[in-house]
Every structure is written in structure tokens, then in C-alpha cells.
N, C-alpha and C positions, 0 to 999 in steps of 0.2 A: 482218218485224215489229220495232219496235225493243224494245231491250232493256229490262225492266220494271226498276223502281228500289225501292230500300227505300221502305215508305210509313212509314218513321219520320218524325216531329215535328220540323221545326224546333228544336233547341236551339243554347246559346249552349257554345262549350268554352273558350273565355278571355271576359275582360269586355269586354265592347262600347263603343268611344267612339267617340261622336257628336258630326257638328261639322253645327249646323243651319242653316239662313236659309231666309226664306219662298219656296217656289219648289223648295226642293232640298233633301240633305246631304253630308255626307262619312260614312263609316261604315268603322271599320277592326277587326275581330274576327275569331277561328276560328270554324267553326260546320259543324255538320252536321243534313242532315235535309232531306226536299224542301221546297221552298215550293211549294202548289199554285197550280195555272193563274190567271193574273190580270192587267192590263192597265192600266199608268197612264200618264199626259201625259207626265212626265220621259223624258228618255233615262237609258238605264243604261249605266253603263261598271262593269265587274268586272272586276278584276286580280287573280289568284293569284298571292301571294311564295311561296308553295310549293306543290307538288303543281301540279293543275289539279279546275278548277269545272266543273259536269255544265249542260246548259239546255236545254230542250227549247220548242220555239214552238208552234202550231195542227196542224203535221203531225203530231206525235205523235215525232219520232225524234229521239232524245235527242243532245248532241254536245258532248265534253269539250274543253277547250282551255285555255290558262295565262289568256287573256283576252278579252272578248267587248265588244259595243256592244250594245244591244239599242233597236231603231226606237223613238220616240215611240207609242205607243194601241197598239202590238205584243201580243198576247197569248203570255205564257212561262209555263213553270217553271222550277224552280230548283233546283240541289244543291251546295251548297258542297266535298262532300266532305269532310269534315276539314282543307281548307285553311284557310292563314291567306291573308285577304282583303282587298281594300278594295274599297266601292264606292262609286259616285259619283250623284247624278240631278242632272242637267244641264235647266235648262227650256229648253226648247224653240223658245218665243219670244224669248231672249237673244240677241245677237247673236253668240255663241259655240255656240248651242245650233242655230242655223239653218246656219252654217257647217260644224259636225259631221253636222246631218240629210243635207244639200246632196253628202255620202260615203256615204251609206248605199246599197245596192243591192238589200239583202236587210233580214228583218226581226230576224235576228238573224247580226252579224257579228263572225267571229272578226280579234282582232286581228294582225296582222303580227308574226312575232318580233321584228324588229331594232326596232319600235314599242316593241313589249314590252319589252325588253330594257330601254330608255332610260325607258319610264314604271317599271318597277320599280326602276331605280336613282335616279330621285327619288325615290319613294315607300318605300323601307325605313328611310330617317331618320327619318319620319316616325312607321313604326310603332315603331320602335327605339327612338327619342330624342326622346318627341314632346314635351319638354320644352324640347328646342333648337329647335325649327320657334317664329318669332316671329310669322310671317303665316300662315294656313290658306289664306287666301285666293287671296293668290298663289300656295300651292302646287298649287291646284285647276287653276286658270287654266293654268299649267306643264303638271300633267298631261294636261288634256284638248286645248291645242296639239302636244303630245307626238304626239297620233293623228296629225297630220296637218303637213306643213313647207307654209311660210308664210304669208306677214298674212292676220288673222280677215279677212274680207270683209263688209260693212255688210250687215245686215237690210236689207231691201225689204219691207214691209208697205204695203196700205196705209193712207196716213193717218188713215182714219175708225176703220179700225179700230186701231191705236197709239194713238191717243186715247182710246180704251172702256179698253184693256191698262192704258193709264199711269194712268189714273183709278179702276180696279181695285186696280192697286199702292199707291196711295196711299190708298183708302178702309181706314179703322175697322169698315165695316157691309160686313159680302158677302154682303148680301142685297139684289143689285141684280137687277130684273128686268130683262129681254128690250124692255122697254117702254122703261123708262128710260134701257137701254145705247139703243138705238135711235136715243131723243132725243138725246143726246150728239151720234153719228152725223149727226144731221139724214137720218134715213133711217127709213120705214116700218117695223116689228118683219118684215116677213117679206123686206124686201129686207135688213136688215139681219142675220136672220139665216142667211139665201141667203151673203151675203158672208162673216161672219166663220167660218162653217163650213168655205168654200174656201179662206179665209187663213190661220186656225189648225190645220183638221183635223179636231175633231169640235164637237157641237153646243153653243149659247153655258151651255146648263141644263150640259153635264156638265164642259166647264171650271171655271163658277164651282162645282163638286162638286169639281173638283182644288184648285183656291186653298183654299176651304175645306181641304182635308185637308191642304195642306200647310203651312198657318195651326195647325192642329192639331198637327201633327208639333213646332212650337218649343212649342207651349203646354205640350204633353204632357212636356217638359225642365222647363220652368219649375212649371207646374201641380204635377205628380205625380200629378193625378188625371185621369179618363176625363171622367168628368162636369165636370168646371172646363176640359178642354180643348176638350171639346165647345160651351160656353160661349161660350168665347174665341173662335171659329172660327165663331156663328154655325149650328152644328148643331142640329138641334130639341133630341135631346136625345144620352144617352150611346150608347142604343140604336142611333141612326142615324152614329155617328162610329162606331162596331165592324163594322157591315157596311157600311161605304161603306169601311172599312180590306182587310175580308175581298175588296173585290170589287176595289181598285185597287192593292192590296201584300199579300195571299194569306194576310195574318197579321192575329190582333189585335193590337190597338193597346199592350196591354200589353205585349208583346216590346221596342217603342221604353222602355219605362220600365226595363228593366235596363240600367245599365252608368253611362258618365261622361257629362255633356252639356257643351256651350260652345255660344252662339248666336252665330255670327259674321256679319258684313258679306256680304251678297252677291256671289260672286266675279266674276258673270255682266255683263256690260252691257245697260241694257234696250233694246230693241229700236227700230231705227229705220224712217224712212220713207222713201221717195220717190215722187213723184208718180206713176210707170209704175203699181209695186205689183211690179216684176218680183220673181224671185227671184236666190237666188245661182244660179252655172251648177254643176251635178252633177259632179262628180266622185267618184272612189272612195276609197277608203283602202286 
């Protein structure tokens, strides 16, 4: 049986700074408390500068480690321990974020000491001196090549569906239907959603749910409010940006409003095409 966990709250033990872009963040604070069971688009990368972090996935049995990757649509929990932390969500669709999935083997994976080693010895300036750090960006980018030695390998999506992606990224309104992503495509709503289920993972409704929420996530920095961020993102209303929070980051959304915020450049590159639609080739980490 594994070992049961304090079912204490979520709190914050030093102040939490946030580095945002749509699609992800950077997040570096102490913190204790489970986060319960929940499942989002991003990958997660968590690194303890001290101690180590507690995670448990779908089987139920918990497993402490200095740092961990956790799958894209994975379902975890979470325990900080009292560590001080940083984490990272990496999308998926980047061509850094497909290159990290392309190692994964499992749906939650601990990382490599001598990995570790070298990703925490970039990242303690960071928490230390984050006044000397001039780029975030690159730092992200550093870290998450860190998991894994060398060149990112190009996305392979394909085209129709990079298309729908890049015109996502770009829209003001995400309140695109299935119909209209379709037309883009030049493809029927049910071949077109046959396809971008198998290319991205899960279904076209619960992605544009993630864009939304992480449209959300920068609004909630700039906003300060639930309802203005739910707004910004296209939410109906406040209501439905609180449990779309609870069900795909295991917290409310007011958690993201303590601490420091900065909206930075997205560190990620968007994702490319080529005609096969191949992927990268698997490897591990």
C-alpha cells in the first residue's frame, strides 16, 4: 500500500515568483502541502535546490526524488515537501517540448543525478540572484536542454494540423470551433478531429480548454482579478476559470495571484511541419 501523505493545503513558505508566457511558466518558491490529483497539456519539469519533492501518478504510490519530468495529459499529485523548488511547464507542441516528450517512457520520470546536478547548478542564480539573470528565457531553454545532450530535433506535425496551432497562437478570440478549425484544415469536423487528437493527444474541445487556461495564467499577473482574467481568456465566466483551474492544476486560481509576476517572451519555438507528419525517434533520458 503506499504511504498516505499529510492532507495538508497547499501553502506558500517564501514568496512565489512567477515568470509567465502563454503556453507555460517559470515558477521558483518553497512550498508545502499536497496538490491534489490533476492532469494538464504542459509538461512539468520540478527540480529541488534542496531536500527532494514527493509525486504520486494514477497508481496511487507515491515517490520522492531531487527532480522529476512529468508526461504531457499525465495524471499526478504533488508534495513539495518544504523544499525550495522550481518548476517549469513546457508545451508540448514546441519543438523543445516534443523533443523532451520523444524521452519520456513513463508517465512520471525521475531525473538523472549528474542531469540534476548541472540543471541545479544553472538554476541557483537564478533563485539566488534573480536580479543578475538578464534573459529568463534563455534560462528556461538551458534548463530543459540540460535533461537531455544534444541538438533539439525539428517537430514533425502535420501541416494541417500546424496550421490550426499557429492560427490559435495568433488569435485574440479562443473561441474557435471544431468547425472552423476544420475549415482552416480543408478537412471535415470529424476527419479533422480524428487527426489532430492523434497529433496533439487529446481532444480539439479540451486543448482549446488549456490555451484558454493558460491565456489565463498571464491575465491573472496583469488582471489581479479571477473575473477580468477569466475575461481576457474567453472564459464564460469566473466560475468556470476556478474549476477548469481545480481540474487541470489541482488549485485555485487565486494561489497564481500571490507572489512577484513578469510576462516574458516565450522561450519555446513553435512547432514545425513536414510532409510525412513523422515524429522524433524515442529515446530516453
Amino acid at each position: 500500500m503506499p504511504e498516505p501523505r499529510s492532507p495538508e493545503p497547499y501553502r506558500w513558505l517564501s514568496v512565489p515568483r512567477w515568470y509567465l508566457w502563454e503556453g507555460g511558466f517559470l515558477l521558483a518558491a518553497r512550498a508545502r502541502g499536497v496538490v491534489p490529483s490533476h492532469a494538464h497539456h504542459a509538461i512539468q519539469v520540478v527540480v529541488a535546490l534542496d531536500g527532494a519533492v514527493a509525486i504520486c501518478g494514477r497508481d496511487g504510490e507515491w515517490q520522492e526524488s531531487g527532480g522529476v519530468v512529468v508526461r504531457s495529459d499525465a495524471e499526478h499529485s504533488f508534495d513539495c515537501n518544504g523544499a525550495l523548488g522550481v518548476m517549469l511547464f513546457v508545451d508540448p507542441e514546441s519543438s523543445e517540448g516534443a523533443w523532451l516528450s520523444a524521452t519520456l517512457r513513463r508517465d512520471i520520470t525521475p531525473i538523472a543525478e549528474a542531469r540534476l546536478a548541472a540543471i541545479r547548478e544553472e538554476l541557483l542564480p537564478f533563485v539566488d540572484r534573480p536580479e543578475e539573470i538578464d534573459d529568463v528565457a534563455h534560462l528556461v531553454r538551458r534548463a530543459v536542454n540540460g535533461l537531455r545532450p544534444g541538438a533539439v530535433p525539428v517537430r514533425r506535425l502535420d501541416p494541417r494540423v500546424t496550421k490550426v496551432l499557429a492560427a490559435i497562437r495568433a488569435s485574440d478570440d479562443l473561441r474557435i470551433s471544431l468547425d472552423k478549425a476544420a475549415g482552416m484544415a480543408f478537412l471535415s469536423p470529424t476527419r479533422f478531429a480524428h487527426l489532430f487528437k492523434e497529433q496533439v493527444g487529446l481532444p480539439f474541445s479540451r486543448y482549446m480548454l488549456w490555451r484558454k487556461l493558460t491565456r489565463a495564467m498571464v491575465a491573472i499577473g496583469s488582471e489581479r482579478t479571477i473575473a477580468a482574467a477569466a475575461h481576457a481568456a474567453d472564459f464564460a465566466d469566473a466560475a468556470h476559470l476556478t474549476r477548469t483551474f481545480y481540474q487541470m492544476v489541482g488549485m485555485a486560481p487565486s494561489v497564481l495571484m500571490q507572489g512577484d509576476f513578469a510576462e516574458i517572451a516565450a522561450p519555446f519555438d513553435a512547432p514545425a511541419h513536414e510532409p510525412d507528419g513523422s515524429r522524433p525517434q524515442r529515446q530516453s533520458i
